[in-house]
C-alpha positions in Angstrom: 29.1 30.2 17.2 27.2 27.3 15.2 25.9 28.4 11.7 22.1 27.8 10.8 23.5 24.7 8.4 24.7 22.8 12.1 22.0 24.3 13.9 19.4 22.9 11.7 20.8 19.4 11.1 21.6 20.3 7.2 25.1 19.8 7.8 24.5 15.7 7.7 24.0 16.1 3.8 27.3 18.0 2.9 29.4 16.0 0.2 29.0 14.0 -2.6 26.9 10.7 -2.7 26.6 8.2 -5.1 25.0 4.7 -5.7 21.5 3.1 -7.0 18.3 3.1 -7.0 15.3 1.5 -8.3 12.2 3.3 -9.7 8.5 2.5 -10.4 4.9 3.5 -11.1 2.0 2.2 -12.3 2.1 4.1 -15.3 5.6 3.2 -16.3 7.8 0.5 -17.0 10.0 0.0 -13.8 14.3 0.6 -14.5 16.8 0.4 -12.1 19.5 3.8 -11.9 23.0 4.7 -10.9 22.4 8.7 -9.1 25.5 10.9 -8.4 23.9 13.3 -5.3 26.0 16.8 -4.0 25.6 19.1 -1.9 27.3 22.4 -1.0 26.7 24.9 1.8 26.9 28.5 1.4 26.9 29.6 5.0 26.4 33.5 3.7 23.0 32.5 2.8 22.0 29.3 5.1 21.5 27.0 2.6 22.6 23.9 1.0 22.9 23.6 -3.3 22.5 20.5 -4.5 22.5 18.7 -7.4 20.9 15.3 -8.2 21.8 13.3 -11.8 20.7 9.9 -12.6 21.7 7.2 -15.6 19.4 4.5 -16.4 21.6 0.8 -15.8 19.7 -1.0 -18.7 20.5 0.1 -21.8 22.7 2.9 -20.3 21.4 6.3 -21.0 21.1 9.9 -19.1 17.9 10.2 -16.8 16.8 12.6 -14.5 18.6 15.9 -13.7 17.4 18.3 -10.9 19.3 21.2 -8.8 18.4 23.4 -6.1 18.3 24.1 -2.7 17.9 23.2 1.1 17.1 26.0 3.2 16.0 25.6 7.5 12.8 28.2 7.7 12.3 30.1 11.0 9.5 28.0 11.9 12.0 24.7 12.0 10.9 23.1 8.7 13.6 22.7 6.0 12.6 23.9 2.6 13.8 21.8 -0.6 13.2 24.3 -3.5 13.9 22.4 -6.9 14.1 23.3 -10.8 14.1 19.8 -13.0 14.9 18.6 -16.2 11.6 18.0 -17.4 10.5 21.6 -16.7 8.7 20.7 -13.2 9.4 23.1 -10.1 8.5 21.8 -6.8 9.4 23.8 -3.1 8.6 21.0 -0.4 8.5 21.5 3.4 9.6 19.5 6.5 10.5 18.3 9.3 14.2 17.5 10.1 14.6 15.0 12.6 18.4 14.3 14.4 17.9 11.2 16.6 20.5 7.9 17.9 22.6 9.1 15.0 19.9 8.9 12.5 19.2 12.2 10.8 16.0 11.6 9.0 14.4 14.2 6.3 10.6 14.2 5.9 9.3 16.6 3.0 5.6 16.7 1.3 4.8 19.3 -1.6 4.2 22.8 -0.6 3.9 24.2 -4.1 4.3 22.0 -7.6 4.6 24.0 -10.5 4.4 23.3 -14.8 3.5 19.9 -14.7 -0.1 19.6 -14.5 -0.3 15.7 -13.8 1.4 16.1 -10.7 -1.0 16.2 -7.6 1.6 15.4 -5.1 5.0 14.7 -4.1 7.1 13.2 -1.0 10.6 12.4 0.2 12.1 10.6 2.7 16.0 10.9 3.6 17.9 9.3 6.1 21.4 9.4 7.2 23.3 7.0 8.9 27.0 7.6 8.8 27.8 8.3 5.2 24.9 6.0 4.6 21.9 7.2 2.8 18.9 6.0 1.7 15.8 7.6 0.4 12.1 7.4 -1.0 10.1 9.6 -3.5 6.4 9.0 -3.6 3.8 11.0 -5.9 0.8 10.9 -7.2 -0.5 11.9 -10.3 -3.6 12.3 -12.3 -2.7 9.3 -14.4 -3.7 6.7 -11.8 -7.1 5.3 -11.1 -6.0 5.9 -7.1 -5.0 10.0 -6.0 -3.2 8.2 -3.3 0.8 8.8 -3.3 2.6 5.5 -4.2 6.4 4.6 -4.4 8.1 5.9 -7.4 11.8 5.8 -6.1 13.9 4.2 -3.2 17.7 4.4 -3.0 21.1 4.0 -1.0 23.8 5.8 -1.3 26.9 6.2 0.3 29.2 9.7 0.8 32.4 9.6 -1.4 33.7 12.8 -0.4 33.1 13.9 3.7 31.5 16.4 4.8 
């Protein structure tokens, strides 16, 4: 019998990924980073851990840190639930998409918590293979536009299978 993980499509993300990215925003100074990205089912519960760490490139120098989880709802969303270094909390909801060998995440904020700039958030994730690439967009209160807007892209590829 296939767990809720396969059923789901969550099972495309198992493993450990790493490569670069590039972030951006009008508020900041733009920096390219080097991400290490795991997750790790526990079947027991459904759900996937994972763990996200970033160091800048230029000048070397730890970045962002987040962990938390991937869980498919009964309603056929996926729920990323998150806890980050900077003391923000997000839970985002989505759709999870498994077509032509694509499996493509689409999440949008559902609840952002302790960081009162933030007004919105968004990620995209696909899977090709052990290819990955992604997109964060927000939007905060420190923009003339409420509008989301590119913050970060990356590609990243799965050192250790699934």
């Amino acid at each position: 019998m296939e767990d809720e993980l396969t059923i789901s499509g969550l099972h495309a993300f198992v493993g450990t990924w790493q490569g670069v990215g590039h972030g951006k925003y009008p508020t900041i100074e733009s920096f390219d980073y080097q991400e290490t990205l795991s997750f790790e089912p526990d079947a027991k519960c459904s759900l996937l851990h994972y763990q996200q760490r970033t160091k800048i490139v230029d000048p070397e120098r730890p970045s962002h840190w987040e962990s938390g989880f991937w869980q498919p709802l009964e309603n056929g969303l996926v729920q990323i639930s998150n806890a980050q270094n900077g003391g923000r909390v997000e839970v985002l909801q989505g759709k999870l998409v498994v077509e032509g060998g694509v499996t493509r995440l689409e999440a949008s904020n559902a609840l952002l918590g302790n960081d009162p700039m933030m007004v919105a958030s968004r990620r995209v994730f696909e899977i090709e293979g052990d290819r990955m690439h992604y997109v964060v967009e927000m939007a905060t209160t420190t923009t003339e536009s409420p509008k989301l807007q590119i913050h970060l892209t990356a590609s990243l590829t799965r050192l250790v299978p699934a």
